[in-house]
C-alpha positions in Angstrom: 31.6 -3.0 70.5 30.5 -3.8 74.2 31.4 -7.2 73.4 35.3 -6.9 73.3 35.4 -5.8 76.8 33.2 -8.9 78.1 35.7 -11.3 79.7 33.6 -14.3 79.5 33.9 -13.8 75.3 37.4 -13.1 76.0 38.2 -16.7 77.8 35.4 -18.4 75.6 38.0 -17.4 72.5 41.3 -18.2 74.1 39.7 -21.8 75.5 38.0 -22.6 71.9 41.5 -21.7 70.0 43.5 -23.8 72.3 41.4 -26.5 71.6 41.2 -25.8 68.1 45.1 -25.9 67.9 45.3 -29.3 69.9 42.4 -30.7 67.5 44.5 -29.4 64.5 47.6 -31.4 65.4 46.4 -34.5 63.4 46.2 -32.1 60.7 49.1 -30.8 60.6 51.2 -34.1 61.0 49.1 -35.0 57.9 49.8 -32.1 55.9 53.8 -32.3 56.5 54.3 -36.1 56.0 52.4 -35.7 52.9 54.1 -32.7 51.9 57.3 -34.3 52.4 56.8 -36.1 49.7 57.3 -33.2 47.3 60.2 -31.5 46.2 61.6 -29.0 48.0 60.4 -25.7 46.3 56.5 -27.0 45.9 56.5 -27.7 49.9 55.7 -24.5 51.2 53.2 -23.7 48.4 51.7 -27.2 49.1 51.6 -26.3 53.4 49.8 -23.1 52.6 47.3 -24.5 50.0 46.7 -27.5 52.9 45.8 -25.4 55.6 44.4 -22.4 53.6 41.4 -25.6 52.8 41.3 -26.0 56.4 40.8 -22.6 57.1 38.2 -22.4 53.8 36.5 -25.9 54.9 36.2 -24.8 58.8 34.2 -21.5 57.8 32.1 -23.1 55.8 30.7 -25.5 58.3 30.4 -22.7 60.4 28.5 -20.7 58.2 26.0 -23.7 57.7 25.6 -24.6 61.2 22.4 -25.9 61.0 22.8 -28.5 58.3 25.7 -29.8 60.3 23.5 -30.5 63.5 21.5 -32.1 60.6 24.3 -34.7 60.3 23.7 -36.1 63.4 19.9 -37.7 62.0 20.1 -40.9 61.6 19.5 -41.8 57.9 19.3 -45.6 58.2 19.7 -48.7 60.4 22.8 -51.3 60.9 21.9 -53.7 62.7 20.1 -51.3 65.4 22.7 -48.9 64.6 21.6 -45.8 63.9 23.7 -43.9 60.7 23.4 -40.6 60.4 25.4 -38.7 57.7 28.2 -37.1 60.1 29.0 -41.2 60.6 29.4 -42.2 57.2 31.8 -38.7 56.9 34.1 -40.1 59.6 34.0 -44.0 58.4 34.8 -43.2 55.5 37.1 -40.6 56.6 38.8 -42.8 59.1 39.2 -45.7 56.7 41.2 -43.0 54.2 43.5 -42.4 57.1 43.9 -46.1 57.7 44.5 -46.7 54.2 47.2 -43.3 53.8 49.0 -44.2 56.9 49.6 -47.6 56.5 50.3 -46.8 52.7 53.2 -44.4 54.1 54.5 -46.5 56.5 55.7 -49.3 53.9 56.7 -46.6 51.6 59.3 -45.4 54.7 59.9 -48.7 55.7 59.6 -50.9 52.6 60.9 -49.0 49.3 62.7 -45.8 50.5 64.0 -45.3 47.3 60.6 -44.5 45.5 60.2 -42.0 48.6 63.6 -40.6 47.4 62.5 -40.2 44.0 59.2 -38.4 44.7 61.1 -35.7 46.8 63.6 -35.2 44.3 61.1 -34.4 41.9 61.3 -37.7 39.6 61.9 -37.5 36.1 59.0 -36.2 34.6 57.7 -32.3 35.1 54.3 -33.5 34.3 54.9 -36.7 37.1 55.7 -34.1 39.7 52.8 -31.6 38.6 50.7 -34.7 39.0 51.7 -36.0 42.5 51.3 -32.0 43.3 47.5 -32.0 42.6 47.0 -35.8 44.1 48.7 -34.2 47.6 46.4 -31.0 47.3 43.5 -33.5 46.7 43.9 -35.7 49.5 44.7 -32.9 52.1 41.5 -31.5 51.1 39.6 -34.9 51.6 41.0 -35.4 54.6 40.5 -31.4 56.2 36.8 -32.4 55.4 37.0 -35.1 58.0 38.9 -33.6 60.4 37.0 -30.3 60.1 33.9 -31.6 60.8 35.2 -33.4 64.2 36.4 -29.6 64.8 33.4 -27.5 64.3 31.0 -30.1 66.2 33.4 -29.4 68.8 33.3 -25.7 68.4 29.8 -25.5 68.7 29.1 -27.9 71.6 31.5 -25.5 73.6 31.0 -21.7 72.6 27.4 -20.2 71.2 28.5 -16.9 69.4 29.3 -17.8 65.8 31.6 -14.6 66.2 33.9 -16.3 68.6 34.0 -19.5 66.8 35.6 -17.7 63.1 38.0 -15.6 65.4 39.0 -18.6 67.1 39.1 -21.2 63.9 41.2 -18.2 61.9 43.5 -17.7 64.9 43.8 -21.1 65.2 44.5 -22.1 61.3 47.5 -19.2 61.6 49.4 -20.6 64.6 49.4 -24.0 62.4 50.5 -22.2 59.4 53.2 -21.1 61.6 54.0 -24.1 63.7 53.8 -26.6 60.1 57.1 -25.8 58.7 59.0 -26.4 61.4 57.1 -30.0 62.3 57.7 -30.8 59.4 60.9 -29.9 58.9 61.6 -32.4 61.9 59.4 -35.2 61.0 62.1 -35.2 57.5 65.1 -34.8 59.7 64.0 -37.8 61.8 63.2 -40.7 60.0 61.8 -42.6 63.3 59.5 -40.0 63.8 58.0 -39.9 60.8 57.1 -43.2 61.5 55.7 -42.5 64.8 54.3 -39.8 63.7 52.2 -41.9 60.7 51.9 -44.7 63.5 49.4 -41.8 65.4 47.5 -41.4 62.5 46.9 -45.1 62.4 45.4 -44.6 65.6 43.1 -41.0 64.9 42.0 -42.8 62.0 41.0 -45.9 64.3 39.7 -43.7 67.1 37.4 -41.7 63.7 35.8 -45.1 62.4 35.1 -46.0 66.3 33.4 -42.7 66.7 30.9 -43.5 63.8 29.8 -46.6 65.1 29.2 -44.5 68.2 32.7 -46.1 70.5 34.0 -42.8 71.7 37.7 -42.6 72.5 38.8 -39.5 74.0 41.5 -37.9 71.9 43.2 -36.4 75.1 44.6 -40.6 75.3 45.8 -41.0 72.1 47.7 -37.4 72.2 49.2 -38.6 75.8 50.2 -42.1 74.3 51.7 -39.8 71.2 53.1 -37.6 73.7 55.0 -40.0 75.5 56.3 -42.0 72.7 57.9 -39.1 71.0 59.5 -38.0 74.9 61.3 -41.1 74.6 61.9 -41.1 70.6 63.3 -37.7 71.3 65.5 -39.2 74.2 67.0 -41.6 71.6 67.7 -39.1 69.3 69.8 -37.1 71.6 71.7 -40.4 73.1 72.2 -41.1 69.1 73.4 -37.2 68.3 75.9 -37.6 71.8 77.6 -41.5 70.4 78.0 -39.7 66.9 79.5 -36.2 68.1 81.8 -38.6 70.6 83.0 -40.7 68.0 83.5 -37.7 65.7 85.7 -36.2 68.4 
């Protein structure tokens, strides 16, 4: 029990959760744009079931730790490109995030109606028990990939396996926490949603870079999503201000 009075495992926990919560943001965007697309009594059910395969997928790496320093081998050439497994997990990864996002975006933009229809619930019990279990699937696909850019992080950063699970589960509950309410938002705001699926165009770019090796540093792509939504969320308030003036 020494070990909960030692400072440095103390600050070691609190710095890897921090980051764990900043890496998770992706994540969480994901989970709620996607879940938006639900009706409204599945969404919470469908948030939980997201992030409890986070929190399942995350421990799992951990407890394998070795076979995911494994990843990093190189299995074959490109072109004198090394490719080990953990780069065809975030090719393949990014390209699904490519693909989503850009799928999403002319479903908001293109035909809102057939977004209308899938949150109202459709028609069809069995059409909305369907697009329940392709929602569940595809969070799940993509917590793999954005797990495995987490736990590689985890482990380049702390060495007590202890101190990464406290961290991952303490950061997997301040998501479950903060994901309604993001969510909640992203459907108020139709612009952000938007902006919000434009920054996963750009994670999923910045994954398939990082497999051929190109590192971008997330910390620039969560600035330039930072600063977009300061201003999105200045236009907002200039739009609530005209309404409430003409209203009065």
């Amino acid at each position: 029990m020494d070990f909960l009075f030692d400072p440095n495992i103390w600050i070691a926990f609190f710095m890897l959760a921090a980051l764990e919560i900043v890496l998770g943001i992706d994540n969480i965007i994901f989970i709620s744009i996607l879940v938006g697309r639900l009706p409204e009594h599945q969404r919470d059910l469908a948030r939980r079931l997201g992030l409890g395969f986070a929190l399942v997928t995350r421990l799992l790496l951990l407890a394998s730790l070795s076979w995911i320093m494994g990843m990093r081998a190189d299995l074959f050439t490109v072109m004198g490109q090394g490719i080990s497994g953990r780069d065809l997990v975030l090719f393949l990864g990014g390209l699904f995030l490519l693909y989503k996002a850009a799928h999403e975006i002319f479903i908001e933009v293109e035909a809102p109606d057939e977004a209308q229809v899938q949150a109202s619930g459709g028609d069809a019990t069995s059409a909305t028990k369907s697009a329940f279990t392709s929602i569940i699937v595809q969070i799940g696909v993509i917590d793999i990939v954005f797990s495995l850019d987490s736990i590689i992080t985890a482990v380049g950063m702390v060495d007590e396996l202890g101190v990464m699970v406290a961290a991952v589960i303490a950061a997997v509950l301040v998501m479950l926490v903060a994901a309604k309410p993001i969510g909640d938002f992203v459907d108020r705001h139709p612009s952000v949603k938007v902006l919000a699926l434009a920054f996963l165009v750009m994670v999923g770019m910045a994954l398939v870079a990082e497999a051929f090796e190109v590192h971008i540093p997330k910390g620039y792509l969560y600035a330039a999503m930072a600063f977009s939504l300061g201003v999105e969320t200045l236009n907002i308030r200039a739009r609530n201000k005209r309404l409430a003036q003409r209203a009065g």
